[in-house]
Structures are given as structure tokens and as C-alpha cells.
MIBA-288885 format. One record per residue (C-alpha): x, y, z; residue number from 1. Coordinates in nm, 2 decimals. Example, Ala and Ser with C-alpha at 12.3 -4.5 7.8 and 13.67 -1.06 7.14 Angstrom:
2
<doba c1="1.23" c2="-0.45" c3="0.78" resi="1"/>
<doba c1="1.37" c2="-0.11" c3="0.71" resi="2"/>
// end
This chain:
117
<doba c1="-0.80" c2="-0.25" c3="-1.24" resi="1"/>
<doba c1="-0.55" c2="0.04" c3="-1.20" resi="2"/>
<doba c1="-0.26" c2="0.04" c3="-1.39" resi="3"/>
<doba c1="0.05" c2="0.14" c3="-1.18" resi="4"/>
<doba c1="0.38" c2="0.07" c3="-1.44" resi="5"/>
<doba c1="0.63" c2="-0.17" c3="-1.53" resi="6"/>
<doba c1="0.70" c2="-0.39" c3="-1.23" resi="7"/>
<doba c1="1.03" c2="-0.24" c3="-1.33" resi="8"/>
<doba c1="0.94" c2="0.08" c3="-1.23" resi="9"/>
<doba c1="0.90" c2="0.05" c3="-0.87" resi="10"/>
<doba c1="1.21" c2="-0.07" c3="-0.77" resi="11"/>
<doba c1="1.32" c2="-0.29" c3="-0.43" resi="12"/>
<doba c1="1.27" c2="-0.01" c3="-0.09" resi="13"/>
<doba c1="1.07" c2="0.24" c3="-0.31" resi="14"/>
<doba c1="0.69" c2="0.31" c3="-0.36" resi="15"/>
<doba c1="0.47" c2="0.48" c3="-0.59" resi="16"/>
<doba c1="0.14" c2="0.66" c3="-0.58" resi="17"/>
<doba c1="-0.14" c2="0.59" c3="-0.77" resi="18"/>
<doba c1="-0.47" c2="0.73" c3="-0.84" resi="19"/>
<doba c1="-0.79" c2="0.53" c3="-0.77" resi="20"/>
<doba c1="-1.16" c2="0.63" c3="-0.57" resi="21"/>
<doba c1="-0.86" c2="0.77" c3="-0.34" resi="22"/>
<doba c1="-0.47" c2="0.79" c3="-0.40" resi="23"/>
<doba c1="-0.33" c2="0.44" c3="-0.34" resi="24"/>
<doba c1="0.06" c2="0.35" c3="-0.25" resi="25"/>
<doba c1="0.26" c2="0.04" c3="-0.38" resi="26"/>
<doba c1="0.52" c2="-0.04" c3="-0.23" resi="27"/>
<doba c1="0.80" c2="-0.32" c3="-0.36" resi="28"/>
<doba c1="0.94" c2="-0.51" c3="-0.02" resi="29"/>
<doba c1="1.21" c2="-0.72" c3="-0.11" resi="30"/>
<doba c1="1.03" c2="-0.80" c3="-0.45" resi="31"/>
<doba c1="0.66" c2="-0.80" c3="-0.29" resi="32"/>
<doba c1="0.44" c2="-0.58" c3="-0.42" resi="33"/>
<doba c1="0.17" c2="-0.42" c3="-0.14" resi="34"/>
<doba c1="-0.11" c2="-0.14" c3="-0.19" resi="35"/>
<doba c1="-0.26" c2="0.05" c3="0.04" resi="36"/>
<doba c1="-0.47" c2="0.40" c3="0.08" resi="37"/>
<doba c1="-0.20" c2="0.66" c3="0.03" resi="38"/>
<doba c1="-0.30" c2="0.87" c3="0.32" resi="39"/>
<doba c1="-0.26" c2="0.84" c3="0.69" resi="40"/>
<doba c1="-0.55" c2="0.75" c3="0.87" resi="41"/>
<doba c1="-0.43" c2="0.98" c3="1.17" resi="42"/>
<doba c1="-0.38" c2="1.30" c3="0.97" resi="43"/>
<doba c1="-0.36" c2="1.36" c3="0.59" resi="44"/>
<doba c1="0.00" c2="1.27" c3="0.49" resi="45"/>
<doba c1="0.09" c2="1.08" c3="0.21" resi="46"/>
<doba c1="0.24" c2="0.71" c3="0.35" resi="47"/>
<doba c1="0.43" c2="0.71" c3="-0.02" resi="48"/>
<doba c1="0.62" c2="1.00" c3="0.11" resi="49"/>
<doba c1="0.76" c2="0.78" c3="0.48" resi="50"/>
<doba c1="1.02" c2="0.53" c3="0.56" resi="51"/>
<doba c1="0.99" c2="0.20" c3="0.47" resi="52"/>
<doba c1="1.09" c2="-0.05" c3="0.70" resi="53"/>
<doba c1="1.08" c2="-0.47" c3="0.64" resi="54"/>
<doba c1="0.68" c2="-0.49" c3="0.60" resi="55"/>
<doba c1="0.60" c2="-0.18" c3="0.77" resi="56"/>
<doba c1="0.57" c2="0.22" c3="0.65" resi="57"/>
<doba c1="0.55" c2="0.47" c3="0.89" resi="58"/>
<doba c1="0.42" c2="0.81" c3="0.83" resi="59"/>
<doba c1="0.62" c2="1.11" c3="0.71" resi="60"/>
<doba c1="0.43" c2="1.36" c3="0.98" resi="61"/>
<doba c1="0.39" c2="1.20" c3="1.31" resi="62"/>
<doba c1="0.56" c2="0.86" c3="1.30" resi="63"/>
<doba c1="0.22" c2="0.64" c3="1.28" resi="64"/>
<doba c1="0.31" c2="0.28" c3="1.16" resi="65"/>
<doba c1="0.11" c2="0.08" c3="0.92" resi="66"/>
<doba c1="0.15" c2="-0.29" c3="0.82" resi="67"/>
<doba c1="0.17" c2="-0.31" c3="0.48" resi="68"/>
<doba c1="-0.02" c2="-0.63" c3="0.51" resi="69"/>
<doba c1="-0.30" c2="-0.60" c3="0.68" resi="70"/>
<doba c1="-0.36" c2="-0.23" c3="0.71" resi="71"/>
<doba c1="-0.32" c2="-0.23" c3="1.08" resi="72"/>
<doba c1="-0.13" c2="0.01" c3="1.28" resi="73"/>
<doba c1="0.11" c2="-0.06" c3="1.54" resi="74"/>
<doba c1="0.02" c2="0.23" c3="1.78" resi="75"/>
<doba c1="-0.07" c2="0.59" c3="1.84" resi="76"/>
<doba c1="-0.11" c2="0.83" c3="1.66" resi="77"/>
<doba c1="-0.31" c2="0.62" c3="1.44" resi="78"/>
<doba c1="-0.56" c2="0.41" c3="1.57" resi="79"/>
<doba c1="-0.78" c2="0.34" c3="1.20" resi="80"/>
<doba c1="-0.61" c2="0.12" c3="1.00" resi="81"/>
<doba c1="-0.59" c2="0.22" c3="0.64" resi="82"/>
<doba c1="-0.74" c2="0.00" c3="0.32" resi="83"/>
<doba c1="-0.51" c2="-0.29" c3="0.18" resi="84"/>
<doba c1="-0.53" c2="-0.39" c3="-0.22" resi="85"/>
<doba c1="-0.48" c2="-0.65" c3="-0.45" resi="86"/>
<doba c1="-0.16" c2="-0.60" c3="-0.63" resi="87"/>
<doba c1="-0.19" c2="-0.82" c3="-0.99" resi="88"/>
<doba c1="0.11" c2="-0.83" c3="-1.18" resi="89"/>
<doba c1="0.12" c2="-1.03" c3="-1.60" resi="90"/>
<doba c1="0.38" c2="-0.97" c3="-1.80" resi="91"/>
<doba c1="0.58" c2="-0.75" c3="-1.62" resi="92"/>
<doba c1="0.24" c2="-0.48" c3="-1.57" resi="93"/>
<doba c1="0.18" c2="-0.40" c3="-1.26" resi="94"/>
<doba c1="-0.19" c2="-0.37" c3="-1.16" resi="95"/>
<doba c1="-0.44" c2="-0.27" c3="-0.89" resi="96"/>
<doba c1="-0.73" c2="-0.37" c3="-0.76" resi="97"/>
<doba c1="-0.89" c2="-0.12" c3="-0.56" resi="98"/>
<doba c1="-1.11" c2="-0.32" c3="-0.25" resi="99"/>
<doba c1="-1.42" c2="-0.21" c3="-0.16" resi="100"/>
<doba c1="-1.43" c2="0.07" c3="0.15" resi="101"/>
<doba c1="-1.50" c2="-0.10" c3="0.49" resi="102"/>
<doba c1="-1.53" c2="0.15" c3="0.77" resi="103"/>
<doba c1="-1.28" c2="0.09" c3="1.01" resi="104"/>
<doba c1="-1.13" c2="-0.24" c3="0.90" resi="105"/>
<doba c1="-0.86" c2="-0.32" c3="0.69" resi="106"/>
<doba c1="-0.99" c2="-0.53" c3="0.40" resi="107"/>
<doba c1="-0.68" c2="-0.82" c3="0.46" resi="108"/>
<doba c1="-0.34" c2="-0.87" c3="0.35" resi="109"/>
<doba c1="-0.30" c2="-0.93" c3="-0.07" resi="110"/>
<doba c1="0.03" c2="-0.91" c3="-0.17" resi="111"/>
<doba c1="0.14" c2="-0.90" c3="-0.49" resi="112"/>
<doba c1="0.05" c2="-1.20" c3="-0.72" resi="113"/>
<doba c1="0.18" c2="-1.33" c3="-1.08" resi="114"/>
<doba c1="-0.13" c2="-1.36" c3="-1.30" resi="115"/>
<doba c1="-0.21" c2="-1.70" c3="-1.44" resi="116"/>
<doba c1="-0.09" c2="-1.85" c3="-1.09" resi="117"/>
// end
């Protein structure tokens, strides 16, 4: 697992950026926790950097969306959706779990779970 902070850390409309196999943004929606692959799968921005929006980020450089979760985007530029993560958080620690790579699929939607339930 990758440790990201405090759950306290990351608060309500804001990410962070995190390093696993590849830089990985959380993002707190509402009190939902989602990760995904930091970059944008159209051109190499960092998502962490764009505007947030309900379940949704889009991209600092050319406006690509992503759903936060499932990975997909909603239309052009991108067209490769980018890797979703299990977010684990006990005790107030915020964790990731980096999924395994699968080219050209999102790996599903895990949003951010309490340990223990």
C-alpha cells in the first residue's frame, strides 16, 4: 500500500499527488476518496493540477475529462482511459492500493473504503 496522509489532509474539492509504479492523484469528492494515474492519457499533464467537477476531473492542458470512477473519458482529446485505485482509509490514514496495469482499460471504480468494513 501507498501511504497518502491524514484523511485530514486532503480536504473536500482538493487532490493530492502521490508516488507509486507511476504518480497517482486522490481526490476527496464530497468526502469520497478516488485514485487514479496522475497523468493524462491524451498528453502528459498532471490531472492533480485540473478542475474538479462532481465526479469528474478534467485536464489542466486541453480540457480531456476523466471519470474519477471508472477511469473513462468523456470525449476527445482523450480517448485511453486512465488507471482507477483502491483508496483504503483506518484510523484516519489514508492509503493506496496501486492496481495492476491493464492496457487500455480502466481497472473499475473503488472508491474510498473505511477498513474493517
Amino acid at each position: 500500500m501507498i501511504f497518502v496522509g491524514e484523511l485530514s489532509d486532503i480536504p473536500v474539492g482538493e487532490s493530492v499527488r502521490v508516488r507509486g509504479t507511476v504518480a497517482i492523484a486522490v481526490f476527496n469528492v464530497d468526502g469520497d476518496l478516488y485514485a487514479i494515474d496522475d497523468t493524462c492519457t491524451h498528453q502528459d499533464a498532471s490531472l492533480s493540477d485540473g478542475w474538479l467537477e462532481d465526479c469528474a476531473v478534467e485536464c489542466p492542458l486541453h480540457a480531456a475529462c476523466f471519470d474519477l470512477r471508472t477511469g473513462m473519458p468523456s470525449g476527445p482529446p482523450a480517448k485511453t482511459p486512465v488507471r482507477t485505485h483502491q483508496v483504503v482509509i483506518a484510523d484516519g490514514v489514508v492509503h493506496v492500493v496501486e492496481s495492476v496495469p491493464a492496457p487500455g482499460a480502466a481497472t473499475g471504480a473503488r472508491r474510498g473504503v473505511q477498513a474493517g468494513t
